[in-house]
C-alpha positions as CSV (number, residue, x, y, z in Angstrom):
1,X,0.0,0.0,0.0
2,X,2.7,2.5,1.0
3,X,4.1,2.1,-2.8
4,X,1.0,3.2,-4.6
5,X,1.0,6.2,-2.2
6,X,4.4,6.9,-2.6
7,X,3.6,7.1,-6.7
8,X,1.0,9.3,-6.2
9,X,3.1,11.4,-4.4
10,X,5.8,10.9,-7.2
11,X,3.6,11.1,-10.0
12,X,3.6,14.6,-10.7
13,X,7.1,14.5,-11.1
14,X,6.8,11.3,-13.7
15,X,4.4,12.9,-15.4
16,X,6.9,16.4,-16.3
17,X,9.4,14.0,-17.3
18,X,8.0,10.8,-19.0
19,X,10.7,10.3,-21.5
20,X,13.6,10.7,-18.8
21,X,11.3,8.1,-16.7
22,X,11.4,5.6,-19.3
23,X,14.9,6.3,-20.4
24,X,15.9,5.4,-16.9
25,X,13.6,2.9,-16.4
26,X,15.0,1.2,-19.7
27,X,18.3,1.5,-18.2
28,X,17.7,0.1,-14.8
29,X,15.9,-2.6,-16.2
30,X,19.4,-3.3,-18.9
31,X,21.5,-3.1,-16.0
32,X,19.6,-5.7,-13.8
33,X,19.1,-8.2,-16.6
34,X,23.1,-7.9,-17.1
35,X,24.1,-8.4,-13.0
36,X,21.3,-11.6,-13.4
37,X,23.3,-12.6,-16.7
38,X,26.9,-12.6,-15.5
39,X,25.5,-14.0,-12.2
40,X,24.3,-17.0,-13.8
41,X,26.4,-17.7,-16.9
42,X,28.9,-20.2,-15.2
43,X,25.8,-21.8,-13.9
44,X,24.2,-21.8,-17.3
45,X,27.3,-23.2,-19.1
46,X,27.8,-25.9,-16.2
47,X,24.3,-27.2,-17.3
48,X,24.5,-26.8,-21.1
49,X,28.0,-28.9,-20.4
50,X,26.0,-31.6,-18.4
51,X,23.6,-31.9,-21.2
52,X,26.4,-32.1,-23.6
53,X,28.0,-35.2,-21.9
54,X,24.6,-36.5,-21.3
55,X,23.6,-36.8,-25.5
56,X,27.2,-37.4,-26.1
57,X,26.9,-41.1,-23.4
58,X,23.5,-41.6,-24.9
59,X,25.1,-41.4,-28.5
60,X,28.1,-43.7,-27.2
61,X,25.6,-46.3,-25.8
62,X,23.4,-46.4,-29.0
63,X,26.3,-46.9,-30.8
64,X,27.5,-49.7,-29.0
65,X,24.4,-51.2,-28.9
66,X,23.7,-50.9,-32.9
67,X,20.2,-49.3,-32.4
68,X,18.0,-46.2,-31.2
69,X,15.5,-48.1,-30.2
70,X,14.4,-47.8,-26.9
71,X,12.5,-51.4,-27.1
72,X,15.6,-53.3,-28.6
73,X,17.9,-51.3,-26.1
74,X,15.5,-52.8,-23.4
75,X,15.8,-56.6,-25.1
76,X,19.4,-56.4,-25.1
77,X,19.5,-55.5,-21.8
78,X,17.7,-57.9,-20.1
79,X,19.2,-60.4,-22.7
80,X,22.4,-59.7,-20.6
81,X,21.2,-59.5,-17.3
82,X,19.6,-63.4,-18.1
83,X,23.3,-64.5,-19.5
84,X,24.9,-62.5,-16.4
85,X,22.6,-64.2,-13.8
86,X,23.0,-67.9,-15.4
87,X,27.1,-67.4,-15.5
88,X,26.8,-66.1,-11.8
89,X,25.0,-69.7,-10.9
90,X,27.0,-71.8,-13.0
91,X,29.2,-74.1,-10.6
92,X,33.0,-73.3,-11.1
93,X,35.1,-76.1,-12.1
94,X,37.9,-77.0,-9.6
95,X,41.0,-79.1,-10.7
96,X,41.4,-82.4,-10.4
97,X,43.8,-83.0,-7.7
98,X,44.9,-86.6,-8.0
C-alpha cells in the first residue's frame, strides 16, 4: 500500500518528465538483466556442459548397442542381465587333484 501512495506522491514528477522516466527505467531494467546474466552464466554453461555429456553417453551407448530403439535397447538389456545371472549360478570347475 505504502508504494501506490508513494507514486501518487511521485507522480507529478513522472508525469513532467516521462521520456527521462522511461529512459531510466530502460536503463535500470538493462542493468539488472546484465548483473542476473553474469551472475548466472557459469551456472548456465555448467548445465549446457552436463547436457552435452549427457547426449554425447546416450550417443556412445546407441552406438555400441547398434540401435535407437528404446525397445531393442530394453531386449538387449535384459538379454544380458539373463546370461549374467546364469554365468553367476553356473558351478565353477575345480582341478582335479589326483
Amino acid at each position: 500500500m505504502e508504494l501506490i501512495e508513494r507514486l501518487q506522491i511521485e507522480w507529478a514528477v513522472v508525469s513532467q518528465a516521462p521520456f527521462t522516466f522511461a529512459v531510466f527505467a530502460v536503463l535500470m531494467l538493462g542493468a539488472a538483466f546484465g548483473v542476473a546474466r553474469l551472475l548466472y552464466a557459469s551456472r548456465i554453461d555448467s548445465l549446457k556442459e552436463r547436457i552435452q555429456l549427457r547426449d554425447d553417453q546416450l550417443a556412445d551407448i546407441r552406438r555400441k548397442a547398434g540401435t535407437d530403439s528404446p525397445e531393442e535397447l530394453a531386449s538387449k538389456i535384459d538379454d544380458l542381465e539373463r546370461r549374467v545371472g546364469a554365468a553367476e549360478s553356473a558351478p565353477i570347475p575345480t582341478p582335479n587333484s589326483g
